[in-house]
Biopython code that builds the backbone (N, CA, C, O; Angstrom):
import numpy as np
from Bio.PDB.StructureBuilder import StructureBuilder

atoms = [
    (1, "UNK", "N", (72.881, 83.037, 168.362)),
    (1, "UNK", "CA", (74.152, 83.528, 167.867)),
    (1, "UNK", "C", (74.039, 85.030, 167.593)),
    (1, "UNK", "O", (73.216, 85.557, 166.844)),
    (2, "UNK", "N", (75.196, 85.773, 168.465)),
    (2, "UNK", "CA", (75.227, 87.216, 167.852)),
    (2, "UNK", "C", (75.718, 86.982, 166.617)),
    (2, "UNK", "O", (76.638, 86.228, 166.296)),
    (3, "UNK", "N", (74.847, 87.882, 165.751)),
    (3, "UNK", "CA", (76.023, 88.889, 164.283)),
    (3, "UNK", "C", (76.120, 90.164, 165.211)),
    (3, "UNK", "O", (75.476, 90.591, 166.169)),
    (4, "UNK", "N", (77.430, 90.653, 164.349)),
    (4, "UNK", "CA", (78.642, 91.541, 164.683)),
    (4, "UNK", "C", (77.468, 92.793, 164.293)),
    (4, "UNK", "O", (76.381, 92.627, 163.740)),
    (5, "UNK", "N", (77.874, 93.650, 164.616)),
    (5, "UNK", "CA", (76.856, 95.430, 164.136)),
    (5, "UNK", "C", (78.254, 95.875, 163.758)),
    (5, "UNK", "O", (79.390, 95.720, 164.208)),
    (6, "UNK", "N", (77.585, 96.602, 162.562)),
    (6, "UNK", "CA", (78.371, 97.084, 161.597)),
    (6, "UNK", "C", (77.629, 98.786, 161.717)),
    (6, "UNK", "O", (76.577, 99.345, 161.406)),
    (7, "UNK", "N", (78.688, 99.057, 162.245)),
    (7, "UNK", "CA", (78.574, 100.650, 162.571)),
    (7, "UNK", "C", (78.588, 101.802, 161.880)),
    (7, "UNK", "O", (78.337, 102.966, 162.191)),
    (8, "UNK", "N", (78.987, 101.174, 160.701)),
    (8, "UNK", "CA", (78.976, 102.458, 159.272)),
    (8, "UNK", "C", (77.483, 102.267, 158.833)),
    (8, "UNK", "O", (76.899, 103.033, 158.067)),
    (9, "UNK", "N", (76.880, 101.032, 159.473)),
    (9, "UNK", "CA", (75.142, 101.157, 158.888)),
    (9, "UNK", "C", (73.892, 102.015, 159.867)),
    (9, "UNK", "O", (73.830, 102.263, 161.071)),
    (10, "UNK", "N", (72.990, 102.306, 158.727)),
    (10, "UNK", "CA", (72.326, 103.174, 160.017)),
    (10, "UNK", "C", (71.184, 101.727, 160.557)),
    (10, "UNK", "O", (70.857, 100.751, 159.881)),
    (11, "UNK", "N", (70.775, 102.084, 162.040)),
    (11, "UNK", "CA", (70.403, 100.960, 162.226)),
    (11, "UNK", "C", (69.011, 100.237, 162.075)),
    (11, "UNK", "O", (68.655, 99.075, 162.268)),
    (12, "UNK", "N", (68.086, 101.862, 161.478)),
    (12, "UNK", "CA", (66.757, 101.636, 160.903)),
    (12, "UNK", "C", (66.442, 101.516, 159.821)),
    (12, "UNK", "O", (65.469, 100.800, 159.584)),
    (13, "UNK", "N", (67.313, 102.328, 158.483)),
    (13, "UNK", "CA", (67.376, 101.408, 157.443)),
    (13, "UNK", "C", (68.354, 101.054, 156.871)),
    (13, "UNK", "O", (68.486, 101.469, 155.719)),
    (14, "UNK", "N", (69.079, 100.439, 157.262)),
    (14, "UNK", "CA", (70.167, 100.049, 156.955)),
    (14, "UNK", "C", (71.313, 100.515, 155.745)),
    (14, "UNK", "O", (72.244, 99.887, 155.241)),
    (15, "UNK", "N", (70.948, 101.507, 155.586)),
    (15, "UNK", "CA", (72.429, 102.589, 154.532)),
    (15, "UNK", "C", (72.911, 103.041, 155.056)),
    (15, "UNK", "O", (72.647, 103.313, 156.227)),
    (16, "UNK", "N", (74.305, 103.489, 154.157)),
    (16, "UNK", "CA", (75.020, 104.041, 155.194)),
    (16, "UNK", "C", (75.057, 105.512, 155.964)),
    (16, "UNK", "O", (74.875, 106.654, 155.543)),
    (17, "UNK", "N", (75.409, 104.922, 157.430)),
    (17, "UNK", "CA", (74.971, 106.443, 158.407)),
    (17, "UNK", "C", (76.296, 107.541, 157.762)),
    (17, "UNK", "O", (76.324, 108.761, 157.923)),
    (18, "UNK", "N", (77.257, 106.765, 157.065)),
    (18, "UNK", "CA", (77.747, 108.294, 156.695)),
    (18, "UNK", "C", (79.078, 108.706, 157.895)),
    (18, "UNK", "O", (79.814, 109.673, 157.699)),
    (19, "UNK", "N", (79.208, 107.825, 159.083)),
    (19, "UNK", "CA", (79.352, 108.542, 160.302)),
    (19, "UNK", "C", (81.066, 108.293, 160.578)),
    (19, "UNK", "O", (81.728, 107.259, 160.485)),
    (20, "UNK", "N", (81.494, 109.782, 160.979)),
    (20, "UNK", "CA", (83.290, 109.607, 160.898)),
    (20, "UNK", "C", (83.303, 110.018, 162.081)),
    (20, "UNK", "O", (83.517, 111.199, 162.353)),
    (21, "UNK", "N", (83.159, 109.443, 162.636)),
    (21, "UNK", "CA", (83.022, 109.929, 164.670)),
    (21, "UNK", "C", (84.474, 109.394, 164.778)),
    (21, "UNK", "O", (85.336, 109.992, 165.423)),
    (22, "UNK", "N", (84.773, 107.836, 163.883)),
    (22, "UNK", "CA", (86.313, 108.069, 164.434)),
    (22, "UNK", "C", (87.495, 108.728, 163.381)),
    (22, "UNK", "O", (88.724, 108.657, 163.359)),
    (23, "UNK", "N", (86.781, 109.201, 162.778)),
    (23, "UNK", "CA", (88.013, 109.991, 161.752)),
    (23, "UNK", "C", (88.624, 111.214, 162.752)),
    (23, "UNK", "O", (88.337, 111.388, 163.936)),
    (24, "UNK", "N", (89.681, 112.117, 161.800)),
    (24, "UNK", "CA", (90.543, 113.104, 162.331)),
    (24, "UNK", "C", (89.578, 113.991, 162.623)),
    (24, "UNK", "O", (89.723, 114.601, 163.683)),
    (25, "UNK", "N", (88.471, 114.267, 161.859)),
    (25, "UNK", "CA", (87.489, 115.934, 161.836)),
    (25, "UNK", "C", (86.598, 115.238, 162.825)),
    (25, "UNK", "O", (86.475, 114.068, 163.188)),
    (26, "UNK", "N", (85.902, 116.610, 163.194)),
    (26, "UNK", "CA", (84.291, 116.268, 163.916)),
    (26, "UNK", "C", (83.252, 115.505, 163.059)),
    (26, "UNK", "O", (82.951, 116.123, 162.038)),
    (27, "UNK", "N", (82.624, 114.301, 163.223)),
    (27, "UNK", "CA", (81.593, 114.237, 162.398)),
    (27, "UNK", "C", (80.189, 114.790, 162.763)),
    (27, "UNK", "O", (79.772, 115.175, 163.855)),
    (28, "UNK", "N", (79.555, 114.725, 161.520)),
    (28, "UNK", "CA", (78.391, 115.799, 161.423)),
    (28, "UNK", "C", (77.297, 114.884, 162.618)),
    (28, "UNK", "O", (76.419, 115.636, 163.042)),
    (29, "UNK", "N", (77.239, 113.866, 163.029)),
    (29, "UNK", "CA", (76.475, 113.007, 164.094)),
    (29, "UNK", "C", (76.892, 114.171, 165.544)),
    (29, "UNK", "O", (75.978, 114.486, 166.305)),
    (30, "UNK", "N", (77.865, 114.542, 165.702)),
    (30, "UNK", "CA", (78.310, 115.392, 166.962)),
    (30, "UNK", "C", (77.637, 116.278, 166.902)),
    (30, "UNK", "O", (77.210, 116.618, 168.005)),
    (31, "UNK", "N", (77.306, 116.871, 166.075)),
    (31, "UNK", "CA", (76.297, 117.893, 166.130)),
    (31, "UNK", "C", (75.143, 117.950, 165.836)),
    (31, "UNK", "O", (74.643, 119.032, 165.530)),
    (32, "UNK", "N", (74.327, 116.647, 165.855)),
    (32, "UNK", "CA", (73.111, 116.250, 165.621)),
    (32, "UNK", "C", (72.264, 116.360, 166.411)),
    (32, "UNK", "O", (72.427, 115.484, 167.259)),
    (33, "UNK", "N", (71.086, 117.197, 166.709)),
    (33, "UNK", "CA", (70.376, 116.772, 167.736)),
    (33, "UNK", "C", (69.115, 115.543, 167.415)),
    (33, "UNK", "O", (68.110, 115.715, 166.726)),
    (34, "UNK", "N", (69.512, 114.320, 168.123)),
    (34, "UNK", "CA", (68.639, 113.214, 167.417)),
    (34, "UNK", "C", (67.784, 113.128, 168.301)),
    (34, "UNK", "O", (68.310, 113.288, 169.402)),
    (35, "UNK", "N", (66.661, 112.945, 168.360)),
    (35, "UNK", "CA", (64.971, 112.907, 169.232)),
    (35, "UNK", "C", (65.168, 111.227, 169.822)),
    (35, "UNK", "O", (65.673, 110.276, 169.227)),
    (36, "UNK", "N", (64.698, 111.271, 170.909)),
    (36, "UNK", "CA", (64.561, 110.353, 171.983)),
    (36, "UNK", "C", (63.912, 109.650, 170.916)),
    (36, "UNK", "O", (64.394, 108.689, 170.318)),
    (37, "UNK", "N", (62.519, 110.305, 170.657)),
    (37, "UNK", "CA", (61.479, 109.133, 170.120)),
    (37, "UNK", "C", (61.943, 108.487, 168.823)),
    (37, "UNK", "O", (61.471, 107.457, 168.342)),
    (38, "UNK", "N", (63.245, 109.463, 168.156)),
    (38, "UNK", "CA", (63.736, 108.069, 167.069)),
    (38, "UNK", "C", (64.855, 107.283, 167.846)),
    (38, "UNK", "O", (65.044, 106.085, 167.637)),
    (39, "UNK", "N", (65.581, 108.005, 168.743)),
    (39, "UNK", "CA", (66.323, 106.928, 169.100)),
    (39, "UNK", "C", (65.615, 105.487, 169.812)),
    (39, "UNK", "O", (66.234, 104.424, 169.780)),
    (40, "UNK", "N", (64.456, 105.586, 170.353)),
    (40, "UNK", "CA", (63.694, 104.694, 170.942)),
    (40, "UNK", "C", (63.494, 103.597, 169.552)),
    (40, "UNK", "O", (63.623, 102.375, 169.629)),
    (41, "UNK", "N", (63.207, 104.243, 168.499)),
    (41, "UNK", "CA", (62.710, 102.936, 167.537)),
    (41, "UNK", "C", (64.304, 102.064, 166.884)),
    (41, "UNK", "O", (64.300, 101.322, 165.902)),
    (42, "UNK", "N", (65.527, 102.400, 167.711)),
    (42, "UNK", "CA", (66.874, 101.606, 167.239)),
    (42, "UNK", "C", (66.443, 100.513, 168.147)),
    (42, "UNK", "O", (65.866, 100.693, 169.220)),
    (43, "UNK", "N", (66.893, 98.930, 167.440)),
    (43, "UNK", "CA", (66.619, 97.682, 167.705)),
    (43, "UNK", "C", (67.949, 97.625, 168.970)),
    (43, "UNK", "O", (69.129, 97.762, 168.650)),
    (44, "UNK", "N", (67.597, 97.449, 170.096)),
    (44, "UNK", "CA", (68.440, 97.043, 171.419)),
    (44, "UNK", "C", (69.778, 96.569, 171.251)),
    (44, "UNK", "O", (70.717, 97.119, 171.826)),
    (45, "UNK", "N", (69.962, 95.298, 170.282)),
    (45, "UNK", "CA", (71.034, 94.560, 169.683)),
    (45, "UNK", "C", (71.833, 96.282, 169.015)),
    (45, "UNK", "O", (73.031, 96.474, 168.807)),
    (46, "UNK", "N", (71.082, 96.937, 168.887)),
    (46, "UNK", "CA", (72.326, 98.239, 167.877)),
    (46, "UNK", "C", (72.207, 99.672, 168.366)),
    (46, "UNK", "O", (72.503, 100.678, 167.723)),
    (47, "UNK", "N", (71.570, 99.591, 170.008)),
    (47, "UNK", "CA", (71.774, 100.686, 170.691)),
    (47, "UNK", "C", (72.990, 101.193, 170.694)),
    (47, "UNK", "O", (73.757, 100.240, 170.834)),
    (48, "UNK", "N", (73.649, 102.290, 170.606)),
    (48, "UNK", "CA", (74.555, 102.939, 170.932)),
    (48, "UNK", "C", (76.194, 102.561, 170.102)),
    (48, "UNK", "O", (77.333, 103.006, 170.245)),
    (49, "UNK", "N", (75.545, 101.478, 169.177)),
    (49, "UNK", "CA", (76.735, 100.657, 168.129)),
    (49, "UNK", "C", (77.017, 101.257, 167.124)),
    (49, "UNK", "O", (78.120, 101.222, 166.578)),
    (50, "UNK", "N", (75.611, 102.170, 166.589)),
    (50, "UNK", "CA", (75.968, 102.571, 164.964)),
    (50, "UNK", "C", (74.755, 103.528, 165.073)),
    (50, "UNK", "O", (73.708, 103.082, 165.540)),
    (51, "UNK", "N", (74.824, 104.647, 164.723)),
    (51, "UNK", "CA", (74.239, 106.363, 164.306)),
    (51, "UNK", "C", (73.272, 106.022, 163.327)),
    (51, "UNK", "O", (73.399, 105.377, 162.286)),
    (52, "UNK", "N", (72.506, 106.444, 163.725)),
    (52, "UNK", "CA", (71.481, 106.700, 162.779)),
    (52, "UNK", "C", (71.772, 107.563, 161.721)),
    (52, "UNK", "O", (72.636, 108.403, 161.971)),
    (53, "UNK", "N", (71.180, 107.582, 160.380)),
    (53, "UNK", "CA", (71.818, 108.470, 159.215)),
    (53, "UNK", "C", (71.184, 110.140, 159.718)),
    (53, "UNK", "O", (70.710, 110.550, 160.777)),
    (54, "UNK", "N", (71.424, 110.717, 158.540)),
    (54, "UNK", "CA", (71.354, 112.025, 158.571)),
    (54, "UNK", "C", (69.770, 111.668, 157.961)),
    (54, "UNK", "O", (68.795, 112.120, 158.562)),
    (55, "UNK", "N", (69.594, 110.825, 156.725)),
    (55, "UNK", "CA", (68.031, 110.918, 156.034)),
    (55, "UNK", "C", (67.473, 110.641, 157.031)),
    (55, "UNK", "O", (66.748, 111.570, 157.389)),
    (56, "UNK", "N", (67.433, 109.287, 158.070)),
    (56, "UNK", "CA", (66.597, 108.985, 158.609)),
    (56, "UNK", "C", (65.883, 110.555, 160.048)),
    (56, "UNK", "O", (64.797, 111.006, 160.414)),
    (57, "UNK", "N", (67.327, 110.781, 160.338)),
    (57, "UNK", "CA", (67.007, 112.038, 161.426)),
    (57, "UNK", "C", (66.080, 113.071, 160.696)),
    (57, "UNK", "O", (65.044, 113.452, 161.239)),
    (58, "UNK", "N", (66.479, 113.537, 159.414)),
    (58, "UNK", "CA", (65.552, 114.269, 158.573)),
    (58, "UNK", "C", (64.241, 113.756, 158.591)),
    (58, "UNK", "O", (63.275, 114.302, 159.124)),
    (59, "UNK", "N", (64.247, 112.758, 158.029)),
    (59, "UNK", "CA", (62.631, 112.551, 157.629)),
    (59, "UNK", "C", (61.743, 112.323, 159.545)),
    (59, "UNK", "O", (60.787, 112.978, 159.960)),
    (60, "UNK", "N", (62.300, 111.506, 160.099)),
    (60, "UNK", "CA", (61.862, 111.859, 161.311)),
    (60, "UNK", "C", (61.386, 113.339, 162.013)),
    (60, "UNK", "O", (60.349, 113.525, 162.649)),
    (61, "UNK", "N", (62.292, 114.189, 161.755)),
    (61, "UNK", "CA", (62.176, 115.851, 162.439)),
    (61, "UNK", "C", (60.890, 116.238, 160.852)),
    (61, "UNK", "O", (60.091, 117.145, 161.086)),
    (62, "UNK", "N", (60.804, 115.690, 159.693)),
    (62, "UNK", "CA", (59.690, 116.449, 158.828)),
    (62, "UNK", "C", (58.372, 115.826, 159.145)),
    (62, "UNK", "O", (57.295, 116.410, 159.263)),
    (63, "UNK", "N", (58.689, 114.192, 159.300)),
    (63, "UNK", "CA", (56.669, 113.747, 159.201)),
    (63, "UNK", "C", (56.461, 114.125, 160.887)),
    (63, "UNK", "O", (55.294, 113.959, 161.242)),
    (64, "UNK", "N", (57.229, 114.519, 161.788)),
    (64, "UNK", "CA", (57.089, 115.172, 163.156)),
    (64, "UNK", "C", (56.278, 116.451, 162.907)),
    (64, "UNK", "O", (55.328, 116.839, 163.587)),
    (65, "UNK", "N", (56.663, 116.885, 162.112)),
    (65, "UNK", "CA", (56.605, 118.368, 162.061)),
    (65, "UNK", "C", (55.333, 118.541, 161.489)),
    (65, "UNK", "O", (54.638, 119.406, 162.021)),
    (66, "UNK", "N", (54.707, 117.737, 160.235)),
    (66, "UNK", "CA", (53.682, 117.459, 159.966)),
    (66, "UNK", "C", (52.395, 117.125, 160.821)),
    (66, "UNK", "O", (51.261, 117.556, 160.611)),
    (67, "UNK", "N", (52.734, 116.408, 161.663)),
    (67, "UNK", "CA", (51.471, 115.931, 162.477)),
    (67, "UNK", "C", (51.677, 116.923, 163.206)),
    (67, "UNK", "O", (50.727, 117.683, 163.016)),
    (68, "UNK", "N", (52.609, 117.508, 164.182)),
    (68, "UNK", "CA", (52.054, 118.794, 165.216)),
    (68, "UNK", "C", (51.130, 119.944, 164.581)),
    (68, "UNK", "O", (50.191, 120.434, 165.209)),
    (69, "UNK", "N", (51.529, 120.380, 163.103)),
    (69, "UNK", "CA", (50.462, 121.473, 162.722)),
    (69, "UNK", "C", (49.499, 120.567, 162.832)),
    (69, "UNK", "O", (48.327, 120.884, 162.625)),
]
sb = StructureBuilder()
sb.init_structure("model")
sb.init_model(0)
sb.init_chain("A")
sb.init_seg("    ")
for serial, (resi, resn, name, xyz) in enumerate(atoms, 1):
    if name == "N":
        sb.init_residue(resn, " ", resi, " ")
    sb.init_atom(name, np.array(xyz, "f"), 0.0, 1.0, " ", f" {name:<3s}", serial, name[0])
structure = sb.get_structure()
């Protein structure tokens, strides 16, 4: 049995992504540049359904940034 994806959640940890892609303004996801290698760790069932948050893109682009130095 599918459950439904709920698109206001982010899909790695589940709070909310925050995301007004369909509101009147631009949302801040449009101008996100999100890394392959986090989009790779979204579960298949919630590819392309629901945005990853802004924390999760953050902390991704900092412990990144950590291991390259």
């Amino acid at each position: 049995m599918n459950t439904p994806i709920d698109s206001s959640i982010c899909p790695l940890c589940q709070a909310s992504n925050q995301c007004g892609v369909s509101g009147e303004e631009p949302c801040w996801c449009t101008k996100e540049k999100v890394p392959e290698a986090l989009i790779s760790q979204v579960p298949n069932e919630s590819l392309n359904k629901s945005c990853i948050c802004q924390a999760c893109i953050q902390k991704f682009n900092v412990d990144n940034v950590k291991e390259v130095k």
